[in-house]
VOBA-769142 format. One line per 2 residues: for each residue x, y, z of C-alpha. Coordinates in pm, whole numbers, plus 50000, padded with zeros to 5 digits. Layout:
! VOBA-769142
X:Y:Z | ...
***
This chain:
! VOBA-769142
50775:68447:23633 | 50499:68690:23602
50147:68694:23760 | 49936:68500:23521
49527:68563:23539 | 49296:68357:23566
49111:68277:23246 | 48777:68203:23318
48505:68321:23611 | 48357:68081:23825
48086:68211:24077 | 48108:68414:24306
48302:68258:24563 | 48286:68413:24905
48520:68169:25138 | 48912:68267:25024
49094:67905:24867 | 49271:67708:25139
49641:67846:25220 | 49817:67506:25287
50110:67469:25549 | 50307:67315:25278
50271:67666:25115 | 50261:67856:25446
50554:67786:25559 | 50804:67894:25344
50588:68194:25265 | 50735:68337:25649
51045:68352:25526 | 51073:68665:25283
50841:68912:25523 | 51049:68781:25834
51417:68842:25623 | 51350:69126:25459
51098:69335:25682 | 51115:69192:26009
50747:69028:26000 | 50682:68762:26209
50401:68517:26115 | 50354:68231:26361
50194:67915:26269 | 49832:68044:26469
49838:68314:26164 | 49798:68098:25892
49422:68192:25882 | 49453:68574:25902
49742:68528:25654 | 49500:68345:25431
49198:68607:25442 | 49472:68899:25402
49590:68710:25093 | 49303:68590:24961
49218:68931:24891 | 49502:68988:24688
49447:68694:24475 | 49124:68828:24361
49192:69166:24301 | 49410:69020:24079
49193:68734:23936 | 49439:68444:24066
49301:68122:24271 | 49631:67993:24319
49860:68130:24623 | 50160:67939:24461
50124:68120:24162 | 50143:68458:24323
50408:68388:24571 | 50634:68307:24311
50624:68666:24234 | 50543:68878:24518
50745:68687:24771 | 51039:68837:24586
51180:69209:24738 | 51243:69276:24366
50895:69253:24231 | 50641:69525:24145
50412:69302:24373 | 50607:69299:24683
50499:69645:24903 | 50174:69494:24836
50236:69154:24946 | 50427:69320:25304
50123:69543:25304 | 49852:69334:25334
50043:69118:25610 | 50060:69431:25872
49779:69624:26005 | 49783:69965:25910
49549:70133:26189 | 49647:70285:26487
49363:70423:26732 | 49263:70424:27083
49126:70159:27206 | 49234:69945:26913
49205:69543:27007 | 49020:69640:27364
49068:69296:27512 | 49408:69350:27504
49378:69632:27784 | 49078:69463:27980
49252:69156:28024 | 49570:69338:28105
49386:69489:28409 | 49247:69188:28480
49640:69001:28553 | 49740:69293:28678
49431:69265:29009 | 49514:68977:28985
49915:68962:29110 | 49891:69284:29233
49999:69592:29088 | 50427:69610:29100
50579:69922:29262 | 50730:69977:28910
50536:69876:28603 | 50727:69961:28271
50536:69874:27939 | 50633:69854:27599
50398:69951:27312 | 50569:69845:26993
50458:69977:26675 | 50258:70236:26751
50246:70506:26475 | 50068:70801:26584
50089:70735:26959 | 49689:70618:27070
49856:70271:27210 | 50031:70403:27478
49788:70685:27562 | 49511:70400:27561
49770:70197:27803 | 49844:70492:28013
49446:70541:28028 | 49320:70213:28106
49591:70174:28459 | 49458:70543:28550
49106:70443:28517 | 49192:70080:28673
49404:70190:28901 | 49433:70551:28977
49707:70807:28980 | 50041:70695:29118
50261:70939:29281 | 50656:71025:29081
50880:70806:29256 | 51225:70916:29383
51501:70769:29171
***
């Protein structure tokens, strides 16, 4: 099946078409298998906007129609289809509520004797510097413990 255009222009449409579940749903499967992308059900929206985009870059209004094709590993379509479904910026501070409330658990129960974190994904490294920021600003320096 190839990506068919759409034929005629409507107006300028600003909201992106509905994504339905019914189309949703199986559309986890082929980043998930074949890149290790998980979309939960609460991403359906983002998903949506992400792909929306696509669609009319393309001149499509149909997500079945372009599934067909880029959900396939084989297809000229598909790095685009697994790029648009990850974020491709790393920087520091990136998704700040993330650190604030972090601190904010963390006064909460009290701050461990060890505290290991993981920062997956982080390309250039300003995720873990921002981490290792935010606990010495909240926090203050720790001395090395003995091991």
């Amino acid at each position: 099946m190839t990506l068919r255009p759409r034929t005629e222009r409507g107006p300028l449409v600003l909201d992106p078409p509905p994504l339905s579940t019914a189309i949703f749903r199986p559309l986890r499967a082929p980043p998930h298998d074949h890149a290790v992308i998980a979309l939960a059900p609460h991403n359906l929206a983002m998903v949506q906007s992400r792909l929306a985009k696509r669609l009319g870059a393309l001149g499509l209004t149909d997500y079945e129609v372009y599934l067909a094709q880029a959900a396939d590993p084989e297809s000229d379509e598909w790095a685009e289809f697994i790029n648009v479904l990850t974020t491709n910026l790393t920087s520091f501070f990136r998704e700040g509520h993330h650190f604030t409330r972090l601190v904010e658990l963390l006064q909460v129960r009290g701050l461990p004797s060890r505290l290991r974190l993981w920062s997956a994904g982080c390309s250039t490294g300003e995720e873990p510097y921002t981490l290792a920021m935010t606990l010495l600003k909240a926090f203050g320096t720790v001395p090395p413990r003995d091991e």
